[in-house]
N, C-alpha and C positions, 0 to 999 in steps of 0.2 A: 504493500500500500504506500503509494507518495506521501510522503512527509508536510506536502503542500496542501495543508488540507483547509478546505473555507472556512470561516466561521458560520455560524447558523445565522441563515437568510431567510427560508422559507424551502427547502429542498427535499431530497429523498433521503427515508429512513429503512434500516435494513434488519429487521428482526430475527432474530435466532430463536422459534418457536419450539418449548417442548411438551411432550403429553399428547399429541393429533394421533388418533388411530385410524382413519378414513379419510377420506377425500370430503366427507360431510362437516367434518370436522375444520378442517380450510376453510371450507364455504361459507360455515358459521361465526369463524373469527372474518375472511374478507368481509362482508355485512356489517358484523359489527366496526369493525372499523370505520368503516363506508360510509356509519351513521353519523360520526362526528362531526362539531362542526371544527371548522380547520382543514380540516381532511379530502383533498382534491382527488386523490386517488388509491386503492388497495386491492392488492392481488396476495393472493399466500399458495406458495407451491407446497405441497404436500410433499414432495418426492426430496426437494430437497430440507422440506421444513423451516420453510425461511418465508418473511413476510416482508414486502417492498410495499413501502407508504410515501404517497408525494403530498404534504403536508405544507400549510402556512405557516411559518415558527412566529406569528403575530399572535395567532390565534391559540394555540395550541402545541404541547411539547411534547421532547419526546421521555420522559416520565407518562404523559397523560394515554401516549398510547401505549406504553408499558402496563399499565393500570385494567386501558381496558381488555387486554390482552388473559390479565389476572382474571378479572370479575368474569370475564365468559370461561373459565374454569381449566387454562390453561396457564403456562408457565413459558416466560421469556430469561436466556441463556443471557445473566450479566455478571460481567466478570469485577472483580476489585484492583487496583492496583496501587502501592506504596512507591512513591519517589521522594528520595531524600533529596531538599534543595538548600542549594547553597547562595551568599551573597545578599541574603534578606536582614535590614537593619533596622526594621521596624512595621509597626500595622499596618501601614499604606501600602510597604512592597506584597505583606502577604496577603490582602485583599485584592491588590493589583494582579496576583497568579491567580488566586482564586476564582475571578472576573473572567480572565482568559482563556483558562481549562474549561470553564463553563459555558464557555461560547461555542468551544468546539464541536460539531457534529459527534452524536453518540456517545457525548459526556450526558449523562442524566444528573451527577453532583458530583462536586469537588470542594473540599474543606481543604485548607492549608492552615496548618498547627505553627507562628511563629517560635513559641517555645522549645518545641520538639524539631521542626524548622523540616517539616513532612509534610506532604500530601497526600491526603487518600483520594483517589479519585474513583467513580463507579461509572462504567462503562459497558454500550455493544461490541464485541470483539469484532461483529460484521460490519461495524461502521468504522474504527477508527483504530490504530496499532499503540503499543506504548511510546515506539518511537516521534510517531506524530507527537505525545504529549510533550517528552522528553523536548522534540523540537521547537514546542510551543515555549514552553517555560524559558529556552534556551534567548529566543525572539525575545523574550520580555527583558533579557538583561541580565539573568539569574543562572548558574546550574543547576542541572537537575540529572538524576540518576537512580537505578530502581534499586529500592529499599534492600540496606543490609541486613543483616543478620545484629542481635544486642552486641555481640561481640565485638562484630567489623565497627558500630557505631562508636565504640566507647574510646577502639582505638582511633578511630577519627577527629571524636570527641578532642583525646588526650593530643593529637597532631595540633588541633584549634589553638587550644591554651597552650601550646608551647611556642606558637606562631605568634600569638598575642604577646607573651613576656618578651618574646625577643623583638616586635614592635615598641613595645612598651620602652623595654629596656633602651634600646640605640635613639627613642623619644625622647627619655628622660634627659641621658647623657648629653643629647644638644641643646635641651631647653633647660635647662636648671642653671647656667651661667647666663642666661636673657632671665631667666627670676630673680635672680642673683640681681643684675642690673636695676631690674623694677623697684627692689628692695631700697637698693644703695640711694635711690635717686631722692626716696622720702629722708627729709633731713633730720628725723625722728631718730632716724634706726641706728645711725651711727656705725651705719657698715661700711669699712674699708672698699672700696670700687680701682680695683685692677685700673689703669689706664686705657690698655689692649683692648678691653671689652667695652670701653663711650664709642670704639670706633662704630661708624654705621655699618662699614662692608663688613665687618667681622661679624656683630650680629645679621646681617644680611645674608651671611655665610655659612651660621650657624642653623637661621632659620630656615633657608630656602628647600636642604635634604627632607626635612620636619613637615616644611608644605608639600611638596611635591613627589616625597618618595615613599613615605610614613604617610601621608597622608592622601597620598592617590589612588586607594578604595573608594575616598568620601565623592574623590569628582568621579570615576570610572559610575560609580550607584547614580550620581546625581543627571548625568549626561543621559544614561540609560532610561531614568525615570520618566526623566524631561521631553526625551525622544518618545515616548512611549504616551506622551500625554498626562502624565499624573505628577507629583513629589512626592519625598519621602524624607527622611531624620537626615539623609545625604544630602538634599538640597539647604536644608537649612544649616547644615556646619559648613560646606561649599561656598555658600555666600556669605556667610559669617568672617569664614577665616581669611579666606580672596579679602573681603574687603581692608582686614586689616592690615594685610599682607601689604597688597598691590598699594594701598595708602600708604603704608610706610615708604615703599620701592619709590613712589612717585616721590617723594619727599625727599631720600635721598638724592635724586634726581634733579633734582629742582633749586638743592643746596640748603633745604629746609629742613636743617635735620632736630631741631628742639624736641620735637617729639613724635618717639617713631612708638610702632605698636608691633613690632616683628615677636615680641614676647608674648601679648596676647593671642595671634594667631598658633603660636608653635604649642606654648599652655592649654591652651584650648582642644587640639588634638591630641594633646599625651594625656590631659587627664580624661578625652573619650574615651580613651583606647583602655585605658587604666578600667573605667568603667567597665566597656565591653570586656573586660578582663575578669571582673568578677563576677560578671554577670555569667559568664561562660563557664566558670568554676561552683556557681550556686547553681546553672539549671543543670548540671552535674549531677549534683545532688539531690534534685527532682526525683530523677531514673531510677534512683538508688533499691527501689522495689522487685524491679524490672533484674538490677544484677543480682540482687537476693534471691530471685526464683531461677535465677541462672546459673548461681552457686549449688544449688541446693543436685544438678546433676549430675549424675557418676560419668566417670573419663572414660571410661574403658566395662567391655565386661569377659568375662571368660566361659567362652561358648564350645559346642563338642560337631567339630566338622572332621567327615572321616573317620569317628573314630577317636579323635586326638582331641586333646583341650587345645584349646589357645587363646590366650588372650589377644582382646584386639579394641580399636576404638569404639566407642558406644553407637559412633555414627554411623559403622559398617555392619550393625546388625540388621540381619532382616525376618522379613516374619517367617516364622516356622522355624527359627533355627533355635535349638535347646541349649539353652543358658545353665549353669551353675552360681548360684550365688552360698556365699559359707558366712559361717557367723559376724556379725558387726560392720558386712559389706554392703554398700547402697543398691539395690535392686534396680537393672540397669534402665530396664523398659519395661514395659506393660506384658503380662502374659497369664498364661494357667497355668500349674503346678500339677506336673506328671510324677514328681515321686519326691518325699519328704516329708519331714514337719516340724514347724517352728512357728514362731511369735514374729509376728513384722509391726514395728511404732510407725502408722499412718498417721501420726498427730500431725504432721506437715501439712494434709489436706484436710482429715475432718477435725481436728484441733483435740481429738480423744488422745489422753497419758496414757491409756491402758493398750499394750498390744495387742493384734487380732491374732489368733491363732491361724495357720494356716496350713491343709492337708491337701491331698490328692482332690486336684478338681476344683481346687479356692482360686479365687482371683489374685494377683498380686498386679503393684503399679509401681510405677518407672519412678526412683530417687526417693521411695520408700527405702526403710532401713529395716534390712534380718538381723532378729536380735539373737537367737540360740541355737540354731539346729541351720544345715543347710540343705538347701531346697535347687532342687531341677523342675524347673518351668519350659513351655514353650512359648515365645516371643508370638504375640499376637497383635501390638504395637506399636509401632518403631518409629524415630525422628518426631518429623512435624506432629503425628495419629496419636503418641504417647497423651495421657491427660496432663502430665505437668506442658508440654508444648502446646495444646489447649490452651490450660489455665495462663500461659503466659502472653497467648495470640490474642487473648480476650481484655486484659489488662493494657498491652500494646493500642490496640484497638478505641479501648476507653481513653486512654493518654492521648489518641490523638484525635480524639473526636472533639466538638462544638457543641457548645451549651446554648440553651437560645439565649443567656443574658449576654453573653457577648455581641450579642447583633449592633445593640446601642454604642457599642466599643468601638466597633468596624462602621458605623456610620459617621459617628464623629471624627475617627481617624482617616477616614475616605478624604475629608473636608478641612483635615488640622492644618496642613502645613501652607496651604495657599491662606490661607486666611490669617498665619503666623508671617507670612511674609507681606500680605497687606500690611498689619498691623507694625510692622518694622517700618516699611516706607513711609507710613504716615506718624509716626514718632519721628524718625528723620527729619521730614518737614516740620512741623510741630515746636522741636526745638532749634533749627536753624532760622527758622523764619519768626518766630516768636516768642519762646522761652526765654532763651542764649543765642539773640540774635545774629548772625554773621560768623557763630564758633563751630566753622563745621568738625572740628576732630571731636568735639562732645556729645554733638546731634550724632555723629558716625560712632562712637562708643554705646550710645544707648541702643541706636538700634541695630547693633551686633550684640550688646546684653541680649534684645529681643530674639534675635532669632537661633542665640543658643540658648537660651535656657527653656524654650519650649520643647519638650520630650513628649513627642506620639509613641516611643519604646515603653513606656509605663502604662498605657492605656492598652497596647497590644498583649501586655506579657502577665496583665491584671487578672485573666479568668483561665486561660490556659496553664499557668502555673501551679495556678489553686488544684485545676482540674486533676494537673497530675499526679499530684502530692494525696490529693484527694484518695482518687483510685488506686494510688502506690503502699494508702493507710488501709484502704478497706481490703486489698490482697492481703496483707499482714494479717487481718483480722477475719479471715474467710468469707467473703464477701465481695463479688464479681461484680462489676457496673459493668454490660457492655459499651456506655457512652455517656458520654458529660449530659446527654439530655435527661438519662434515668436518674443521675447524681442529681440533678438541680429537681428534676421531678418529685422525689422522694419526700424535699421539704414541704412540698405543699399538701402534703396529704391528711385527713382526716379520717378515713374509713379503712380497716383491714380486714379481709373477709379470709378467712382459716380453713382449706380444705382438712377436715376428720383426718382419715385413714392416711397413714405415712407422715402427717403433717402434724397434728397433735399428738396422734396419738404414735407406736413405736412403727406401725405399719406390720407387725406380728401376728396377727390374730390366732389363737390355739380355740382347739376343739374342746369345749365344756360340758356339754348337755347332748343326750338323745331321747329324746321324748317320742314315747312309741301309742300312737293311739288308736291302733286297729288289731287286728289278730295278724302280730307279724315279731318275729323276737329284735330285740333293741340293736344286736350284732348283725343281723342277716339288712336291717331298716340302713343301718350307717354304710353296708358294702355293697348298700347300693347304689345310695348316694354320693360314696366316694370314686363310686366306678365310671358314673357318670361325670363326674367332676373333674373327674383326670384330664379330661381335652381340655380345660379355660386354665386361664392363665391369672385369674383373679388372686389375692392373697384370701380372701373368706375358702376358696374352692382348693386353696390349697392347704390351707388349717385341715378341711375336711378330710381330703386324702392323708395329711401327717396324723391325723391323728387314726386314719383306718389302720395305718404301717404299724403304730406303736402297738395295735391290739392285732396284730399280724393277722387280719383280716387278707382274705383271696378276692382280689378285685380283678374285674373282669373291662374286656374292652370296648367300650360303650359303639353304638349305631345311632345317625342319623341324630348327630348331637350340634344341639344348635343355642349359641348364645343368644340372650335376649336384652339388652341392654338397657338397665334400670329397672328389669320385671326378673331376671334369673336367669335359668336356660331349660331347655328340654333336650332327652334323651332318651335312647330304646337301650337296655341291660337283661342280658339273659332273654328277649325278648319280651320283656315289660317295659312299659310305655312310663316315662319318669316326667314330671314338673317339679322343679326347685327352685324358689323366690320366697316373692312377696306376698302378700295376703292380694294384692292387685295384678298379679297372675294370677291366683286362683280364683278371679271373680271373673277374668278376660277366658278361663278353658270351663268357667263354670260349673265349680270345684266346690262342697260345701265347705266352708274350713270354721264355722263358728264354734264345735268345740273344741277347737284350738284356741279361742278367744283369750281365756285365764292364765293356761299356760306361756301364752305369747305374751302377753301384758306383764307376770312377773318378771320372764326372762328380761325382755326389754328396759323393764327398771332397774331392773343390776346393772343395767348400760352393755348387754351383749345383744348382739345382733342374729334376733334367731329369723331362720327358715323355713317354711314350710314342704315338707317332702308328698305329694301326690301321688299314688302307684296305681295308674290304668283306671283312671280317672276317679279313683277314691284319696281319701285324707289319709297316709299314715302314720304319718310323726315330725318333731321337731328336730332339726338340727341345731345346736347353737353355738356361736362362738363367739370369742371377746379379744378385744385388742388393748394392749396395754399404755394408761396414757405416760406420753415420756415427761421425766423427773421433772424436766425443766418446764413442760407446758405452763403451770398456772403461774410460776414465777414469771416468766416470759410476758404473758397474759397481762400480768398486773402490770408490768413494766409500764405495757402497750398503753393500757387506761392513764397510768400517771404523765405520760406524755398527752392526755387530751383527746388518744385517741377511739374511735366508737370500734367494738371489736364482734366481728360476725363468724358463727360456725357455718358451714354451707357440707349438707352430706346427701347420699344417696340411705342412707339409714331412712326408718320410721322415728316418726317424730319424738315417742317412750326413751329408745336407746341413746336419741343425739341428743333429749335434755337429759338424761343421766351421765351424759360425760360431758354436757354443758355444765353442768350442775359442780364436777368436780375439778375444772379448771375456772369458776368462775366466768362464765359469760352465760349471758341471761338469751341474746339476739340470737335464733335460730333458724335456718332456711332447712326444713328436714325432705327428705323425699324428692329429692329434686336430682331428674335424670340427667346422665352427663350432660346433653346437650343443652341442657336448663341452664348449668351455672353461666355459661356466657349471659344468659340472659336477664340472669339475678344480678349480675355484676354492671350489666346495661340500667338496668332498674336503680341501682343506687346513682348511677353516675347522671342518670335522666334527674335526681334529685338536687343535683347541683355538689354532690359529694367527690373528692376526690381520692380511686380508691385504690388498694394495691391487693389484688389478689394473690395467697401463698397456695403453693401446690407441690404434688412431687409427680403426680401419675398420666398415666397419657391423655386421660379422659381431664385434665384438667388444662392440655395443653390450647383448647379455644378462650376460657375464662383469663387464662393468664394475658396473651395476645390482645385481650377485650378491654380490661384494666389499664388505669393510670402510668400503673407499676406494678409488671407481672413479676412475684417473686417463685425461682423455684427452688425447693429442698435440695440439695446435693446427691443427697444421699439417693435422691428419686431416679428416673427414666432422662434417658439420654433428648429424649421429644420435650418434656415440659421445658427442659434446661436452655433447649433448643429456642423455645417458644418466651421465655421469661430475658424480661429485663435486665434483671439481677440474680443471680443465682447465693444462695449460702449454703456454701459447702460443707458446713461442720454440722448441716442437719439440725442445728435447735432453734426454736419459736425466738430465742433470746438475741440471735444475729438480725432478727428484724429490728429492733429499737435500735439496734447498734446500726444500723444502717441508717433509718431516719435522722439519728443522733450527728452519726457522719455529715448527712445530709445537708446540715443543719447546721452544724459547724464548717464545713465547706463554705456553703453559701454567705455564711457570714465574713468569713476572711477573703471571699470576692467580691463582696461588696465596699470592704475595707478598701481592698488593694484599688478599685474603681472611683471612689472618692478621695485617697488618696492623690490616686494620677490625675483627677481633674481637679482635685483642689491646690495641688501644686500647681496647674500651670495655671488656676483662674486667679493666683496670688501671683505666682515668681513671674508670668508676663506684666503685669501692672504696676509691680515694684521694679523691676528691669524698664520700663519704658518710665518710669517717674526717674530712673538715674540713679536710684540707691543701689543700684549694683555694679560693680565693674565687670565687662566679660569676662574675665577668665574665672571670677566667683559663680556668676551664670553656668558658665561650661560646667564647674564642675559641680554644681548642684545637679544638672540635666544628665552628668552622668553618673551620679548615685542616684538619683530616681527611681528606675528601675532596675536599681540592684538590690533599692528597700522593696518595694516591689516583689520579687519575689524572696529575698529572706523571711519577709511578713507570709509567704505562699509556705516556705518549708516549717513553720513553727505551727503547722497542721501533721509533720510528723510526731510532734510533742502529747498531742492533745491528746487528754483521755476518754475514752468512750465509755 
């Protein structure tokens, strides 16, 4: 694909359609498309699976026909892509990339992280190449290159700040006898003044390396910006320090040497770069999450190829190959255990001290620790597929995503610097024409005070740093954001609605009770229901079969077994015809079950979930079973309330069983009986109230309500689909990680809105006081470049905070 690629005019859009099984299926996306308005033209080949849209980009984008693509119940192939960019010195330039990647044909969005100094961009692979982008950013003035690895970054990182001290440093050393000078000249100071140094070419000499060799990033950014149509932090040190510069030059020149400013302009550069200096050294210490989960994995592991052990790098395992791990060694990747047995400490991921025992057939995870015994596993996840490479891709992810309070940050920074340079030329005028009539080196001081001491760096680095610090706190604390939008969402919540089963309670449910109410014995009643039960995949159905095992029941293999979702299921055993549910199955096969009434009513208020068993369309007994609620639920619980917030149970239980474990975790709000497809609809119900709500879950059937929700939370511990579907995941499985989340939430937000008033109250003070002349520029400069170095130290004292 050419490199040369338009920006969006109104042209053709080229989809990558998946899920079509016929040619009806084409038909029905070409139509729908066709219906749009914007939409000039649409054909969809079937054969190749690709859909060509000639479209008005006034009217219509290509998101919107992404969308409708979605809602007629297909799926469009889009891909992600990370470029690290270089050469960005403030919010304008990464607003500036951001603008331009988003112009591009088959960009649908593009964030650019000035902090993290990244781009995610989400694109059609059939419309547009990385190269294109790559070449896009390149046009703006910027490098750009596709995302390394934490590793490749950190050494990157470490090349930055060593490129910085050695600017720094060859800075210093030319500008410190032109300080020296500025010093001498106040008759106050009583310092000694060299001869050699009143000369003018000497500091002319000193200064010139400092403007133009040290200091020719600022014009290389500024030229680029300029060319490009916008400003940026380059343009305004650019004409800040030229003007002092070229002012002196001409003076020299002229024979008017009383007073030169060759010091101001050279001070002015070294203590930016000073700045940019630490500033590169604290978003350092941002990331610091990011190498914490990167420390945490094993180098090498010792695998059996051939025959033969060998050790070899972690990175060259692949899957299927049989690992050895021995006592006190980090478990290298993800796998199952083919023979052994030992204790492995997974407190790294679910925050449990106690270790899990592990035998033939356990699961074990990559940069766990085997504490006693050693264990042969087979490699079933390797590299990027491991869960610690997950949890890390998800973190990364959140770190460089966009919060929507940033928006008001990137509009004002869109607008800062032209309007800093107004404000400079009209101080100029101001005081040569009417303050200090006829003084232009004083008019010319004040408005170089103006136009360096305004910092749009402290406005861009105000919610991105928070963000990362943020998500870098709640990974420590097992708690996933995938994005600054779930971080900032979290505080505004008022409502938690609490999936039951796996979520409160442990997700175990054991076999209790058999209640036999016909002519049938209580043994032959439960194997038959466990016979049947064996095909679902439920945990109640599977209480039922563990506990047929324990009474070494002969269970047989069920026919024409069918789950029924929210009602039970049916199945043929030995050929008898079975119904297992709810009292609302047996009123849908018209089933008498009333004198089961008593017995169901007591079970129920002990808080177990009992069954109803049918055999060939009579009543024979109850099954029951109970789930254990976990330690931490009512603590958790209470938590939630003293935070203000309103807390809901939502189960597929009858309403008896879910207020008896309402009853013992404390919550009073209950949604009982409610079929899986319900809870999205319960969670629509609250949010139709004006509530802001965060659904928790761990199980598949909850992976719609999560997706529906403010803030889908899912249990760790649960299915890989809710985790899939949820906002935030907490990995260490307890009700008590959600307050710790809100709490996060909450503290975050507050330290970004510090850092936002901050940067704007520094420059709605340090430009007014800079244009009144209480400042001299090189005080200016070097306030503008500690600005956003407090800026984000205020971001890392969210590592400190207690949750």
């Amino acid at each position: 694909m050419s490199t040369a690629v338009q920006e969006k005019t109104g042209s053709t859009a080229s989809l990558k359609i998946e899920g079509m099984t016929c040619a009806a299926c084409a038909n029905r996306i070409e139509k729908g498309l066709a219906k749009l308005d914007g939409v000039e033209q649409a054909n969809v080949n079937f054969a190749l699976e690709k859909a060509t849209v000639v479209y008005d980009a006034d009217k219509i984008n290509l998101q919107d026909l992404q969308k409708k693509v979605v809602d007629l119940g297909y799926g469009v192939s889009i891909d992600k892509l990370e470029l690290d960019i270089t050469g960005m010195t403030c919010a304008a330039c990464a607003n500036r990339i951001e603008k331009g990647l988003n112009k591009l044909p088959g960009v649908t969005q593009a964030n650019v992280n000035l902090a993290l100094e990244r781009a995610t961009v989400q694109y059609n692979p059939g419309e547009i190449s990385a190269a294109d982008m790559i070449q896009k950013v390149k046009d703006l003035g910027y490098g750009a290159a596709l995302h390394k690895d934490a590793e490749q970054q950190e050494d990157s990182r470490e090349k930055e700040i060593r490129r910085q001290k050695l600017r720094f440093t060859v800075s210093a050393i030319l500008s410190l006898p032109l300080l020296y000078t500025m010093f001498a000249h106040f008759g106050w100071s009583g310092v000694y003044m060299p001869h050699v140094l009143m000369n003018p070419w000497v500091q002319f000499a000193l200064a010139t390396p400092v403007q133009f060799v040290i200091g020719w990033p600022f014009y290389r950014g500024a030229y680029k910006a300029l060319k490009n149509g916008s400003a940026n932090m380059d343009v305004l040190v650019a004409l800040g320090t030229s003007a002092a510069y070229f002012y002196s030059l001409a003076a020299i020149l002229t024979g008017n040497t009383e007073k030169l400013y060759f010091e101001t302009s050279a001070i002015l550069i070294t203590l930016i770069i000073l700045g940019k200096l630490f500033e590169a050294v604290a978003k350092g210490r941002t990331s610091e999450a990011i190498k914490k989960l990167m420390g945490m994995q094993a180098k090498t592991a010792l695998v059996v190829r051939d025959g033969k052990e060998t050790v070899i790098p972690v990175e060259e395992v692949l899957v299927g190959d049989t690992v050895i791990v021995k006592p006190g060694e980090k478990i290298p990747v993800d796998g199952v255990v083919l023979s052994g047995t030992s204790a492995v400490d997974e407190s790294m991921l679910t925050g449990e001290s106690v270790p899990v025992d592990k035998t033939t057939g356990g699961s074990v995870i990559g940069s766990t620790i085997n504490k006693n015994g050693s264990l042969t596993f087979k490699a079933t996840k390797v590299g990027k597929d491991t869960a610690l490479a997950q949890i890390i891709r998800v973190v990364e992810q959140a770190q460089g995503s966009k919060a929507p309070i940033q928006r008001t940050a990137d509009v004002i920074s869109g607008i800062f610097v032209p309007i800093v340079v107004g404000i400079a030329i009209i101080v100029f005028f101001i005081w040569y024409l009417a303050v200090d009539a006829g003084n232009f080196t004083h008019a010319l001081e004040n408005a170089i005070a103006v136009l360096v001491i305004a910092c749009p760096c402290a406005l861009g680095l105000a919610t991105p740093t928070s963000i990362m610090v943020g998500t870098g706190k709640g990974a420590e604390l097992g708690i996933l954001f995938k994005g600054g939008e779930h971080l900032e969402a979290a505080h505004k919540l008022n409502t938690i609605i609490l999936d039951k089963t796996g979520t409160i309670t442990k997700g175990e449910p054991a076999l209790t009770d058999v209640v036999v109410l016909a002519d049938i014995p209580a043994d032959k009643l439960l194997a038959l229901a466990a016979s049947a039960e064996k095909n679902s995949e439920h945990p109640l159905a599977q209480a039922i079969v563990n506990g047929a095992k324990e009474k070494n029941l002969d269970l047989s293999q069920s026919e024409q077994f069918e789950a029924i979702p929210g009602y039970g299921l049916s199945a043929t055993v030995y050929g008898r015809k079975l119904f297992i549910g709810t009292r609302k199955l047996m009123e849908r096969e018209q089933i008498n079950a009333s004198n089961a009434q008593a017995s169901m009513e007591r079970l129920e208020d002990e808080g177990k979930t009992a069954m109803l068993v049918a055999v060939d369309g009579k009543l024979a007994g109850i099954v029951a079973v109970a789930d254990t609620v976990k330690e931490s639920s009512r603590q958790a619980i209470a938590k939630l309330k003293e935070l203000g917030l309103e807390v809901v149970m939502i189960t597929g239980d009858n309403r008896r069983t879910a207020e008896a474990i309402g009853k013992q975790v404390g919550i009073s709000e209950i949604r009982a009986e409610v079929l899986p497809e319900g809870k999205a609809k319960e969670v629509e119900s609250f949010k139709a109230q004006g509530k802001k709500v965060a659904m928790v879950g761990d199980g598949v059937n909850d992976a719609p309500a999560l997706a529906t929700a403010d803030v889908g939370m899912a249990i760790g511990t649960g299915t890989d689909v809710a985790m899939e579907a949820a906002d935030v995941t907490l990995m260490r499985g307890e009700l008590t990680s959600i307050a710790d989340a809100i709490s996060l939430s909450h503290k975050t937000m507050n330290n970004i809105k510090q850092n936002l008033f901050w940067a704007l109250f520094y420059n709605s003070i340090g430009i007014p006081v800079a244009a009144a002349g209480l400042l001299a520029p090189w005080v200016a400069g070097a306030a503008m470049a500690f600005s956003s170095v407090s800026v984000v130290l205020n971001a890392l004292r969210l590592k400190r905070v207690k949750i």
